[in-house]
C-alpha positions as CSV (number, residue, x, y, z in Angstrom):
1,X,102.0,93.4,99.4
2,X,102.3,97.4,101.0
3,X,99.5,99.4,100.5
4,X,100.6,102.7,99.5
5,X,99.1,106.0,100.5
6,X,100.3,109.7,99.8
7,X,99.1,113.2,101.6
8,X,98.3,116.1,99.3
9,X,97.6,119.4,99.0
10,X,96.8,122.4,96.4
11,X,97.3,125.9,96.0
12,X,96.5,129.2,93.6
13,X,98.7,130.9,91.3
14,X,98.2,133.4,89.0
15,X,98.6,133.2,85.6
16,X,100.5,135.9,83.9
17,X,100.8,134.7,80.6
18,X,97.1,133.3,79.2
19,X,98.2,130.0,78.2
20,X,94.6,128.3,79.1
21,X,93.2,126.6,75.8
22,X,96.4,124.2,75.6
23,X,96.6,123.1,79.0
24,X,92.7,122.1,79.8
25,X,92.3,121.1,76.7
26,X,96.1,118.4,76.8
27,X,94.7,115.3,76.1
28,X,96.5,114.0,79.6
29,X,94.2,116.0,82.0
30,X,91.3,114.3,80.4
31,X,91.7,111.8,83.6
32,X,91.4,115.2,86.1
33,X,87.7,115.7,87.2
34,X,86.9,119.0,85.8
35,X,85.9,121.7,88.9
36,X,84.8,125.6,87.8
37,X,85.2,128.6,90.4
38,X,83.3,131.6,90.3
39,X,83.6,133.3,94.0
40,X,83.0,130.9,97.1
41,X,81.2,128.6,94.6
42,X,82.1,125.4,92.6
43,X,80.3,123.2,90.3
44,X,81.9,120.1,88.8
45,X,81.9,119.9,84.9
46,X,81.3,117.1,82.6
47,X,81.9,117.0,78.3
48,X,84.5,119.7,78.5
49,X,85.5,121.1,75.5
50,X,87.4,124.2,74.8
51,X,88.4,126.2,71.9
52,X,90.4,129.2,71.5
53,X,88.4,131.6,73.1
54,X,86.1,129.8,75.0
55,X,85.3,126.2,77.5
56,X,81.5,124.7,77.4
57,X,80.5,122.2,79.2
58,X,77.7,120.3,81.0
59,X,77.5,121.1,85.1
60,X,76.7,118.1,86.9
61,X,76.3,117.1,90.7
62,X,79.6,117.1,92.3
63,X,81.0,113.7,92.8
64,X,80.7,113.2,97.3
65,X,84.4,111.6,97.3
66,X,85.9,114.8,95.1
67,X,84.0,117.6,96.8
68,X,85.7,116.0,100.2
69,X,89.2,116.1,99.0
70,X,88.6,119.5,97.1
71,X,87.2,121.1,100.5
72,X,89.9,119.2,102.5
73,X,92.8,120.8,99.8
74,X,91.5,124.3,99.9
75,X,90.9,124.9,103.6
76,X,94.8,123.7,103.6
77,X,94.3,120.5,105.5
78,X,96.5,117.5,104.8
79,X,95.3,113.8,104.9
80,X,96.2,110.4,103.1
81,X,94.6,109.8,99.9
82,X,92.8,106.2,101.6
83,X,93.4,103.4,99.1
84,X,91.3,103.0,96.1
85,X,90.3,106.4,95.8
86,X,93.3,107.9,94.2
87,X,91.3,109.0,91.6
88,X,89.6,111.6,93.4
89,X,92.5,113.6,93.9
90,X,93.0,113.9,90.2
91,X,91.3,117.1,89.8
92,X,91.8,120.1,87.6
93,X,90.3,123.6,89.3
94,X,89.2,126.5,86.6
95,X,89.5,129.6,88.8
96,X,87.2,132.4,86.6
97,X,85.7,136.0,86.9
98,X,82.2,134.5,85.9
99,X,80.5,132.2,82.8
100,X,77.2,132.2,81.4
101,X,74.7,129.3,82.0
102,X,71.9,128.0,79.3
103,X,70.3,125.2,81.5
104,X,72.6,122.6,82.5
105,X,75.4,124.2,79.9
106,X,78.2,126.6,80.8
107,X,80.6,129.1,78.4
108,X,83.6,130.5,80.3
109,X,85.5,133.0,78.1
110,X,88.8,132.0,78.0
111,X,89.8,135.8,79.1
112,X,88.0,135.1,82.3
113,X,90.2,132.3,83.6
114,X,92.2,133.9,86.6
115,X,94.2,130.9,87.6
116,X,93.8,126.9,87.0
117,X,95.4,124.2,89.9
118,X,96.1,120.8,88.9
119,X,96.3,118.4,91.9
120,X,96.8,114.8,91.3
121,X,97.7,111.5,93.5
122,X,101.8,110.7,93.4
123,X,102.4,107.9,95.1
124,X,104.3,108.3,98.4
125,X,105.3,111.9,97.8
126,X,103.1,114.9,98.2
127,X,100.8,115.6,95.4
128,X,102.9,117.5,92.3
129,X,101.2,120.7,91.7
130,X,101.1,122.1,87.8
131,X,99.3,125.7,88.1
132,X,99.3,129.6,87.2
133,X,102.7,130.8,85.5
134,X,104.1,127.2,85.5
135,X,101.9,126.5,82.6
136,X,104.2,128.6,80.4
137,X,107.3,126.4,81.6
138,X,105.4,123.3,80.2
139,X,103.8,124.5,77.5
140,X,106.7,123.0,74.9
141,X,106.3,119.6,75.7
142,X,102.4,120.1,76.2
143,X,102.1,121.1,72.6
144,X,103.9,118.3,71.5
145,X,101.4,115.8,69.9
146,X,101.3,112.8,67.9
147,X,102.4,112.5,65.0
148,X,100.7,110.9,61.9
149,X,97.5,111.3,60.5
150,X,94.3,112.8,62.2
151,X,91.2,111.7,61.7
152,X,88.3,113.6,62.4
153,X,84.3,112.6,63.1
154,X,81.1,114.3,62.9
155,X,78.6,113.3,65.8
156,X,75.8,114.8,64.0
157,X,76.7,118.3,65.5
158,X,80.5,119.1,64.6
159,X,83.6,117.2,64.0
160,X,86.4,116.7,66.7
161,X,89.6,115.3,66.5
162,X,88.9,111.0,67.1
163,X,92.1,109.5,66.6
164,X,95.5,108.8,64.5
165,X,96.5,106.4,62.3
166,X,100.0,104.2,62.1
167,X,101.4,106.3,64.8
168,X,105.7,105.7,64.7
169,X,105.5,104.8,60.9
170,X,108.6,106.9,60.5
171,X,109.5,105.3,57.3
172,X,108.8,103.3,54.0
173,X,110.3,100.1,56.6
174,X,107.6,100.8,59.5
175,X,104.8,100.8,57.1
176,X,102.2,99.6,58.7
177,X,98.6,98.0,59.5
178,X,96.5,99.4,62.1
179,X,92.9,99.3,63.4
180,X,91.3,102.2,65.6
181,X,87.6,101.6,67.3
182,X,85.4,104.3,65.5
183,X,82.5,106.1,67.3
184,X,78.8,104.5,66.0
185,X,76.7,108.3,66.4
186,X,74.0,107.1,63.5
187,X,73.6,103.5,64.5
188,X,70.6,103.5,62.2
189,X,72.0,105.0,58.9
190,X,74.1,102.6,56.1
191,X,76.4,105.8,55.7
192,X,79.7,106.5,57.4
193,X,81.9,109.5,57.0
194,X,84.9,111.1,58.4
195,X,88.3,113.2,57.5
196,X,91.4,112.4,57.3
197,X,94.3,115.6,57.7
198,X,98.1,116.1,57.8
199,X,98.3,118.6,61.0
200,X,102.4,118.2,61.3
201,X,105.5,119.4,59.1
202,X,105.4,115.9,57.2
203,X,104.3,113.7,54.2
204,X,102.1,111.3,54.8
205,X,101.3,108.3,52.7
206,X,98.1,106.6,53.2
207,X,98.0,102.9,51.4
208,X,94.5,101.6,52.7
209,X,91.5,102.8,54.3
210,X,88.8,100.2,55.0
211,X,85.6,100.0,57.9
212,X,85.4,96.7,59.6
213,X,82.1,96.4,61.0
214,X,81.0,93.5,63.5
215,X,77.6,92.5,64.2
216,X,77.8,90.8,67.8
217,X,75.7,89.9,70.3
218,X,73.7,92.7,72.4
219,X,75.6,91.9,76.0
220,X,78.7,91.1,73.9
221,X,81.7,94.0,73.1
222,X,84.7,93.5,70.5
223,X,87.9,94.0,70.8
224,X,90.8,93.7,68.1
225,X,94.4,92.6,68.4
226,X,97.3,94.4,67.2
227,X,97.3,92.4,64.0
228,X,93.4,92.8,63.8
229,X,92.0,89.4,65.2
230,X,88.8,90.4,66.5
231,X,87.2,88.6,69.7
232,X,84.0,88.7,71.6
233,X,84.3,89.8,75.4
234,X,81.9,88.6,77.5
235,X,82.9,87.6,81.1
236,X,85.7,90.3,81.6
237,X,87.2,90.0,85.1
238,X,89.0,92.1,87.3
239,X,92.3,91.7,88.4
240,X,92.7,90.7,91.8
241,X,95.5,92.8,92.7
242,X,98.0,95.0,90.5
243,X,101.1,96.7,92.1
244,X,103.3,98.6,90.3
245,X,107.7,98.3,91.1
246,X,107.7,100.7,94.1
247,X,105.3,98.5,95.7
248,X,102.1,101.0,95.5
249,X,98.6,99.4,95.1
250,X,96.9,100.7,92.1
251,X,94.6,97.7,91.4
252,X,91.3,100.9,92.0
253,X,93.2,102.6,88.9
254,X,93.1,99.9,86.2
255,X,90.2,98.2,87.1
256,X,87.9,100.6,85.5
257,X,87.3,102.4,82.2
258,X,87.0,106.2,83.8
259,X,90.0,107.7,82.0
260,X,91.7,108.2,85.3
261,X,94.7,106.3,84.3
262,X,98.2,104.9,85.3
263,X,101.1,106.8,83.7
264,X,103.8,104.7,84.8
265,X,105.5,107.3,86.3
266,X,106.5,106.2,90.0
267,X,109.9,106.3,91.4
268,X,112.2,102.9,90.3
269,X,115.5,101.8,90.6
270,X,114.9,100.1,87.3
271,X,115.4,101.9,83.7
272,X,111.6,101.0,83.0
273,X,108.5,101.2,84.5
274,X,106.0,97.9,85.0
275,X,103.4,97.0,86.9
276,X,102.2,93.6,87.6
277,X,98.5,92.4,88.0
278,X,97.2,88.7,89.6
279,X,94.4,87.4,88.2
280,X,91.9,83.9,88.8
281,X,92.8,81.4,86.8
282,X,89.7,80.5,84.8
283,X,89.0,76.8,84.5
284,X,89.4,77.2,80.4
285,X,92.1,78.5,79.6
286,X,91.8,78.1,76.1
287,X,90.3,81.3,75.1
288,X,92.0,83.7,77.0
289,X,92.9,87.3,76.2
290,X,93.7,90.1,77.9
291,X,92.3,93.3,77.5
292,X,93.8,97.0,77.7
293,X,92.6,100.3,77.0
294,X,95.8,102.2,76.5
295,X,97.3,105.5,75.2
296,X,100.6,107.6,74.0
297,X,101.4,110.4,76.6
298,X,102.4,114.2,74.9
299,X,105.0,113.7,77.5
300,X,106.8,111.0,75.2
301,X,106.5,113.0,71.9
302,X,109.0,115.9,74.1
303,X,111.0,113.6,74.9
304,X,111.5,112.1,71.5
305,X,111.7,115.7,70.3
306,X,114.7,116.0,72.9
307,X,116.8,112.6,71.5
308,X,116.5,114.2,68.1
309,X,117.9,117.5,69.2
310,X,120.9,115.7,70.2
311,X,122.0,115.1,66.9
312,X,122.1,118.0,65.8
313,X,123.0,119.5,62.2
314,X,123.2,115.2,61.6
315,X,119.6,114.0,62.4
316,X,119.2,114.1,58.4
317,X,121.8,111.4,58.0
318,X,120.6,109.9,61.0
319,X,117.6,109.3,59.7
320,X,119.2,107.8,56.6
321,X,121.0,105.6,58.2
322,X,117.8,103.9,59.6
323,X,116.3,103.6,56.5
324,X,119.2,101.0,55.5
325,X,118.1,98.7,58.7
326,X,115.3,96.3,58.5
327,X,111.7,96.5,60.6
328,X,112.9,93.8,62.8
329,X,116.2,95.8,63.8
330,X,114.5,99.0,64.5
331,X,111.9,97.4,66.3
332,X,114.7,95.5,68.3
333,X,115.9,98.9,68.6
334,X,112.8,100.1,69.9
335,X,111.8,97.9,72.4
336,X,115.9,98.3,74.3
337,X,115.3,101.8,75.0
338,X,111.8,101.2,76.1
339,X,109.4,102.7,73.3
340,X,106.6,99.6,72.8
341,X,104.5,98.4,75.5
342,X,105.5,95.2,76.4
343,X,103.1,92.4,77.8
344,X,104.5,89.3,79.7
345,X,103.0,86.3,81.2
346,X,104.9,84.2,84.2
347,X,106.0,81.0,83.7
348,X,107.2,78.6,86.4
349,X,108.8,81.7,88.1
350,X,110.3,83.3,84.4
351,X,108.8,86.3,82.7
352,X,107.6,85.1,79.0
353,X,107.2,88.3,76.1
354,X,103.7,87.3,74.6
355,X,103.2,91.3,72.8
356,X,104.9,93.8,72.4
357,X,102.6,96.7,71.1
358,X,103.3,99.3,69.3
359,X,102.7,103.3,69.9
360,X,98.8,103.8,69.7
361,X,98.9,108.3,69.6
362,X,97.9,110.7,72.3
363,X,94.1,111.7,71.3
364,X,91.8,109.0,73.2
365,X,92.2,105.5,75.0
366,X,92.2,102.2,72.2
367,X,91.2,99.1,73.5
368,X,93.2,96.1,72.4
369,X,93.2,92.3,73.0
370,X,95.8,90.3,73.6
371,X,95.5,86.7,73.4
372,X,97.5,84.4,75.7
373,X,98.1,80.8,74.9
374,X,97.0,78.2,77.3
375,X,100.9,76.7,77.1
376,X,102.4,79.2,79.4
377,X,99.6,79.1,82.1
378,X,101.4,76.1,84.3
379,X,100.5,78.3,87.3
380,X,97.4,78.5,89.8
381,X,97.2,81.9,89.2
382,X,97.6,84.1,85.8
383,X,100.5,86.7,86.5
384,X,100.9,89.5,83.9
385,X,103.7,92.3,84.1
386,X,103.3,95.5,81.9
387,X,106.5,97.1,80.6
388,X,106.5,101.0,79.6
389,X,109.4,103.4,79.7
390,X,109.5,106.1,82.0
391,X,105.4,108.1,81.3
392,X,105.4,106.4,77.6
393,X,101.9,105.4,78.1
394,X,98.4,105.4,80.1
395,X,97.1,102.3,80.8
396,X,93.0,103.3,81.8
397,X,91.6,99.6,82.0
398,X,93.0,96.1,81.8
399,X,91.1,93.2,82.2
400,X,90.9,89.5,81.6
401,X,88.3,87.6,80.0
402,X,87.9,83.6,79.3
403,X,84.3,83.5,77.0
404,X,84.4,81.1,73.9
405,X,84.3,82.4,70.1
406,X,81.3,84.1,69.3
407,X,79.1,83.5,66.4
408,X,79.4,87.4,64.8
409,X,79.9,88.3,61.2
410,X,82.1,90.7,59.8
411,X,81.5,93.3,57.0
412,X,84.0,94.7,55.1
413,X,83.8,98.1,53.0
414,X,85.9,100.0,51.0
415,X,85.5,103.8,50.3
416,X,82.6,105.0,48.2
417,X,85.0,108.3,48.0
418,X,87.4,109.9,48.6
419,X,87.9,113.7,47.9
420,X,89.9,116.3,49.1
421,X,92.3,119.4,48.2
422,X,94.8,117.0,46.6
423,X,91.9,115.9,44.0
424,X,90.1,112.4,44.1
425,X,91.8,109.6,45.7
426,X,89.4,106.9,46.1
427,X,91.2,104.5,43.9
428,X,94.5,105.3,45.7
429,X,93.1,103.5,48.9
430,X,91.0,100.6,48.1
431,X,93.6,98.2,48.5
432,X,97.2,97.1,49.5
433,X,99.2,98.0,46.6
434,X,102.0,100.4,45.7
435,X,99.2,103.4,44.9
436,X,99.1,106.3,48.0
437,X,97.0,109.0,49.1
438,X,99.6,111.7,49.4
439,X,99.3,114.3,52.1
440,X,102.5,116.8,51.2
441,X,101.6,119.8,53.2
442,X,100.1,120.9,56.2
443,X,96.6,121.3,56.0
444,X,96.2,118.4,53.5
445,X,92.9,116.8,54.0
446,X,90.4,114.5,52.5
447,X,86.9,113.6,53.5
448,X,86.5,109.9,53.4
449,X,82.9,108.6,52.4
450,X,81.6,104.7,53.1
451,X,78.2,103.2,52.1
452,X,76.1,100.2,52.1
453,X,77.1,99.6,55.9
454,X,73.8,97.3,57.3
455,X,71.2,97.5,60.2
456,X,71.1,94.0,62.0
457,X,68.0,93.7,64.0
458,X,68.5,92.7,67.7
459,X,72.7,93.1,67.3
460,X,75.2,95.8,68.3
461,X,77.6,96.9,65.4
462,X,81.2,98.0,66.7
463,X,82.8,99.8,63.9
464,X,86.9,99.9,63.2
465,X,89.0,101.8,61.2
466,X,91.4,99.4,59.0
467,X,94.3,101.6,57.5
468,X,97.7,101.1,56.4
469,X,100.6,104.0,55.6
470,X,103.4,105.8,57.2
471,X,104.8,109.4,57.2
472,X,107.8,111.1,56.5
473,X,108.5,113.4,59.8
474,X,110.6,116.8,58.1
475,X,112.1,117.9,61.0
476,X,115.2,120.4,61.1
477,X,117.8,120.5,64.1
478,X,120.9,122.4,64.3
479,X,123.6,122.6,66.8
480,X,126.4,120.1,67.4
481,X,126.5,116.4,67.3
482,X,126.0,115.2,71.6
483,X,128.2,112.1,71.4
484,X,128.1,111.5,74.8
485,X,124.8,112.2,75.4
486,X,123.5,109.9,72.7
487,X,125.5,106.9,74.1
488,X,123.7,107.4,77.4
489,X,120.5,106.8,75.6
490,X,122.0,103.7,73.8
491,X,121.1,101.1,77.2
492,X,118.6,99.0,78.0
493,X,116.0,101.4,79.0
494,X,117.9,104.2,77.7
495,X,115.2,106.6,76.1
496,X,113.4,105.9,79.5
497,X,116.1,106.6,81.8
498,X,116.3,110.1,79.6
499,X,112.3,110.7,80.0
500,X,113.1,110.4,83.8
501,X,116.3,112.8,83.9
502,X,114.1,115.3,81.9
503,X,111.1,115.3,84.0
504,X,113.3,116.0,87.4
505,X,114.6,118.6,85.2
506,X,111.5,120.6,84.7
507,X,110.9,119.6,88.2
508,X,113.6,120.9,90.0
509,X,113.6,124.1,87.5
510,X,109.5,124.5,88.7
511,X,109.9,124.1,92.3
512,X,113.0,126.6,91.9
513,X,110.2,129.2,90.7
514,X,107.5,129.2,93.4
């Protein structure tokens, strides 16, 4: 197998057009290591979070491996990124006039920012440098997010946006079931509460809301499936090697859970992107599951955005005439042009489909499980290939793990309450049924209330989010019908292959400006 290595370098641009809050705070730099600059100094920043006039954050010692590469980048030297540490060069510079420090806590007024530089590992090629005035240039597809509805959490201090629910549920077809890991901030209270709020131009129908709560083991975690099976990971082992289709070793990248992530987004000669990962073969193979901790991109909600456009004054009937076809077409649909993540094992030299998983949103990493029969495991070694289109989705983690069923119990609870500006909706989501929690305009919310959730002496509780819906996107393009440009998309691989001609777009039309 090659080992891959790449040089990099970074540079400062101004930026003319204060842009700052959207880009720091775009859910894909959360892999960047987070450096502020005030003068000749730097300090490295941890628990970044940024509103619209302002960033706080927590300074902590800089990271030995990043200040090398930083110092290295800035004194305009040029060396290979060695292998395994490609996530060191993932590192997002705040340039600022000053900030104001209350012990280990920094504020930066957004008006202070002078400049921000984005350097990040690329494979073979020179680092690709997002800064200054190029901000405006991807600020469309930056502020494109997931659709669907946000949930949000309070920690005991503030709420912040946690995650989405039934993300793709485009229709009354794709209604669906889904299951989110929810944050635990009051492990000692029986009370659970959140928010759920319609953020997009879009009705969104909620069918079911429900907590799952396991109680597990202490040295144990939980992970769900895509269906909700729930299983106890114990023994999770690393993969021995993963390599994506240009060759590059990235086995460093997956085999932690640091947020610094593969996006699928090397050079190919094929219309997708995979990677493929080796691992041990355990002696029982009976309880086997792999686990991921995946995301959406923004990148992929542009480039949706962009198909759409291309139908012009008919996306309405467009989207009429999917309604007529069944879940299992569009999802046949879906997985040709390269929209689900799709999960093979190898088989006596063949690639078996054992998931194909369905879009997850942009906010934060889930954690799934997906469980591989013994049957297909003739081999001496377990060999998995991962499927996205063209910077679809982040894989942060993937892992394999062989531990037996263990003994947890599972509590189910319903909603105490549910109240909101639409009125009270708690019996709307107690169940599967035809009632809805409607969410007809933007700004719709409801605060969501659980109770009677127990304290288990000596076990861990993971909570999940059960809920069931979809949404009604009410989107208007104009413009002409692209005929030809639609059939392009209409290949195996197609949506991909456009995600890849529009990112050397913006590329070229970038480099053209600096």
């Amino acid at each position: 197998m090659l080992q891959s290595c790449s040089t990099y370098k970074i540079k400062s641009i101004p930026e003319s057009q204060p842009n700052f809050e959207r880009t720091i705070n775009n859910k894909s730099s959360q892999r960047y290591y987070y450096i502020l600059h005030v003068g000749n100094e730097a300090w490295q920043l941890k628990n970044v979070d940024v509103s619209e006039t302002e960033i706080t954050a927590k300074i902590v010692t800089m990271t030995p491996k990043v200040r090398d590469y930083m110092v290295n980048a800035y004194e305009g030297g040029s060396r290979r990124v060695l292998p395994g540490e490609q996530r060191y060069v993932r590192q997002l510079h705040i340039h600022a006039k000053q900030f104001t420090q209350t012990d280990d806590l920094v504020t930066v007024n957004i008006s202070d920012i002078e400049s921000l530089n984005l350097m990040k590992y690329n494979g073979n090629k020179n680092a690709l440098i997002i800064t200054g005035s190029v901000i405006g240039s991807i600020g469309i597809f930056l502020a494109v997010v997931c659709n669907c509805p946000h949930t949000y959490i309070y920690d005991g201090e503030k709420y912040y946006l946690s995650n989405t629910l039934f993300t793709g549920a485009t229709s009354e077809k794709l209604e669906r079931n889904d299951f989110k890991l929810m944050p635990d901030y009051n492990s000692d209270s029986t009370n659970y509460s959140f928010y759920v709020k319609n953020e997009e131009s879009e009705i969104q129908f909620t069918n079911l809301l429900e907590l799952i709560v396991v109680y597990h083991e202490l040295d144990s975690e939980i992970a769900l499936s895509e269906n909700g099976n729930i299983y106890s990971i114990k023994r999770p082992a690393k993969p021995l090697t993963v390599m994506d289709n240009s060759g590059n070793i990235i086995t460093d990248i997956v085999s932690y859970e640091d947020k610094v992530a593969h996006l699928f987004d090397n050079e190919s000669e094929d219309s997708q992107n995979s990677i493929y990962a080796s691992f041990e073969k355990p002696e029982n193979t009976e309880n086997i599951k792999l686990i991921l901790s995946v995301k959406n991109t923004s990148w992929s909600g542009f480039v949706y955005n962009e198909f759409s456009k291309m139908f012009g004054k008919y996306y309405d009937n467009w989207v009429k005439q999917n309604k007529k076809k069944s879940k299992e077409e569009v999802y046949r649909e879906l997985k040709k042009v390269g929209v689900p993540l799709v999960v093979s094992v190898k088989q006596n030299g063949s690639w078996i489909d054992i998931e194909e998983l369905e879009l997850v949103g942009d906010v934060g990493f889930n954690q799934l499980a997906v469980p591989i029969r013994s049957e297909p495991l003739s081999d001496s070694m377990i060999e998995i290939r991962i499927r996205s289109g063209f910077m679809f989705w982040e894989l942060d983690y993937l892992s394999l793990d062989s531990s037996g069923i263990e003994d947890f119990s599972v509590q189910r609870i319903k909603p105490a309450s549910a109240i909101g500006n639409t009125g009270d909706v708690t019996n709307q989501l107690q169940s599967d049924d035809n009632e809805y929690m409607k969410h007809e305009q933007i700004g719709d919310s409801t605060v969501i209330k659980f109770t009677g959730i127990d304290i288990v002496p000596n076990q861990k509780r993971t909570i999940y989010l059960h809920s069931k819906g979809y949404y009604l996107p009410q989107k208007e393009f104009k413009g002409k019908l692209q005929r030809k440009e639609l059939e392009a998309v209409d290949i195996e691989g197609g949506l991909s292959v456009l995600s890849r001609k529009l990112y050397g777009e913006i590329f070229k039309s970038v480099a053209k400006t600096h």
